[in-house]
N, C-alpha and C positions, 0 to 999 in steps of 0.2 A: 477565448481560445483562438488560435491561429497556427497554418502551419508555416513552419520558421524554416528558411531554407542559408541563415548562417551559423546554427547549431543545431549539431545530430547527432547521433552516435554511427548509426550506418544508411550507406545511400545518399540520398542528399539534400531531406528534409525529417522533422519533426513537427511532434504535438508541442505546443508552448500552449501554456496556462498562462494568462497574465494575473498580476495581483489584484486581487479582487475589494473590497470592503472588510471593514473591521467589523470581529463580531461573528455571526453566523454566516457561510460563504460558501454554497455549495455549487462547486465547477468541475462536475465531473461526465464522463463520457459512460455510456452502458452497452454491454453485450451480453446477448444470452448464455448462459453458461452452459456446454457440452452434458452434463446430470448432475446431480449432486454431489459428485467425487469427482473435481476436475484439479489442473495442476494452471498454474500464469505465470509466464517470461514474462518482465519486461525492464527497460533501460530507461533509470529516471536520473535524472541531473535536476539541483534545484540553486537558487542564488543564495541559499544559506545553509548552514546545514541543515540535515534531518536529524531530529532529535533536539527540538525547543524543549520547554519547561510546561508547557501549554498542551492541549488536546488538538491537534490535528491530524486530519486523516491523506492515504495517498491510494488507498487504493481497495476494495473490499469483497467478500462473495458477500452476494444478498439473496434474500427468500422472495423479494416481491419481484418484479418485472426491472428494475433500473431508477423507480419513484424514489426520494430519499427519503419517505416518510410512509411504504409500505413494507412490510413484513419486517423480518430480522436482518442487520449487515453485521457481520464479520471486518471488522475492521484492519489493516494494517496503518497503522499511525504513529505519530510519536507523542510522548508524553514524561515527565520525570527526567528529561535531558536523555531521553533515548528513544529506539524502535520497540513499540510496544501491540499487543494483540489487544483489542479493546469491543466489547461486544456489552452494548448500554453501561459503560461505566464499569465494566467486571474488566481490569485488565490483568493480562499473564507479560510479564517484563522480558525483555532480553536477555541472553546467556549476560550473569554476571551483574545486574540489574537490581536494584533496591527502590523503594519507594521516594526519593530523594536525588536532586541531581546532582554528579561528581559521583556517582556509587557504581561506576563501571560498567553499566550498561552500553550497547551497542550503539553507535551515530555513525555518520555517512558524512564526511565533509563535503563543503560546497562545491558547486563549479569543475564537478568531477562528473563524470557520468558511471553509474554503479547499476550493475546486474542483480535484479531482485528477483526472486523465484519465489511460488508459497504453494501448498499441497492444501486444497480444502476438500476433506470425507465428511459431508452432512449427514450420513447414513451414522457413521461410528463417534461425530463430533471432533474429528483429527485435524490439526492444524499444526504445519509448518513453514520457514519464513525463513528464506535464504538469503542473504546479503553477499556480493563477490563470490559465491560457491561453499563460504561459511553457512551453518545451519546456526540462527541466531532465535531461533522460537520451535521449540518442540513442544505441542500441548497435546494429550490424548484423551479421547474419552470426556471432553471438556462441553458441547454445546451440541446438540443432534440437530441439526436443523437441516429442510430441504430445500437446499440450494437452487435459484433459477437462473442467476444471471452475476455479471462479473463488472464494478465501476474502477473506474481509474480518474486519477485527473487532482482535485484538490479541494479537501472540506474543511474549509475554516473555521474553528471556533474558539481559539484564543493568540493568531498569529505568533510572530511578524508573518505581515505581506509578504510573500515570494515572489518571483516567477519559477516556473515550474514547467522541463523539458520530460516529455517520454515517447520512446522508440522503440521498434522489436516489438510492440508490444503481443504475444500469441497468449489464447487460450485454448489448450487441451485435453484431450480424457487422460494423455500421457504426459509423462517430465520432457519438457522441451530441451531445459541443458541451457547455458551460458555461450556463448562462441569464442571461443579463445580468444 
């Protein structure tokens, strides 16, 4: 990771992820999450789209401390050629989304920098997952878990290599909002 001060979205630096290893690649940053029901801004740009055919992840609530191999994560990722919720392998697909890719599930072209917002309630298992101010994942009642903390950044596990830009990034007990 590095911060990048000729791509940003505002101000006049970012987070850059650089590509990492094929295979298993975990490059991500951790903050503690405000409680178990908190909401996350943030502005990701990547060098390919989002939405490979692969498992990888961009961003997550987790139950442990920010470890990627304690408690439970809440994944936002893509998979099946689209943006997917993915919690060990149970995933809920995007508005429009089929198990297969070309089935009209949601992606993010490259080289764009796109507004991602997601609602996580541990207490009620609620999850939702906003793309450009679209609500592209509404799950209710799906996973109770107690939220501690909030990753970003990039978990590979069946690429392509990216590099990978993020900015804004806020976590709150309230909806942050997009900036026009």
């Amino acid at each position: 990771m590095a911060i990048d001060s000729s791509v940003f979205y505002a101000g006049t630096r970012a987070l850059r992820v650089n590509p990492g290893v094929s295979g298993y690649d975990w490059r991500m940053l951790s903050v503690p999450a405000p409680g178990p029901t908190f909401w996350v801004r943030l502005y990701v740009r990547s060098s390919v789209d989002i939405g490979q055919s692969g498992h990888n992840s961009y961003f997550q609530a987790m139950t442990g401390s920010g470890e990627p191999n304690e408690g439970h994560n809440m994944e936002v990722s893509e998979q099946y050629c689209q943006i997917v919720l993915n919690h060990h392998d149970e995933v809920v697909l995007s508005t429009g989304g089929q198990t297969q890719c070309g089935s009209g599930g949601v992606k993010l072209p490259k080289d764009q920098w796109h507004c991602m917002e997601a609602y996580f309630d541990g207490a009620k298992g609620d999850v939702q997952v906003y793309a450009d101010g679209a609500k592209i994942i509404d799950k209710a009642g799906w996973k109770m878990l107690d939220y501690k903390s909030f990753s970003f950044g990039y978990l590979g596990f069946h690429g392509p290599a990216r590099t990978m830009w993020y900015d804004d990034v806020a976590v709150a007990p309230e909806r942050i909002g997009c900036a026009p």
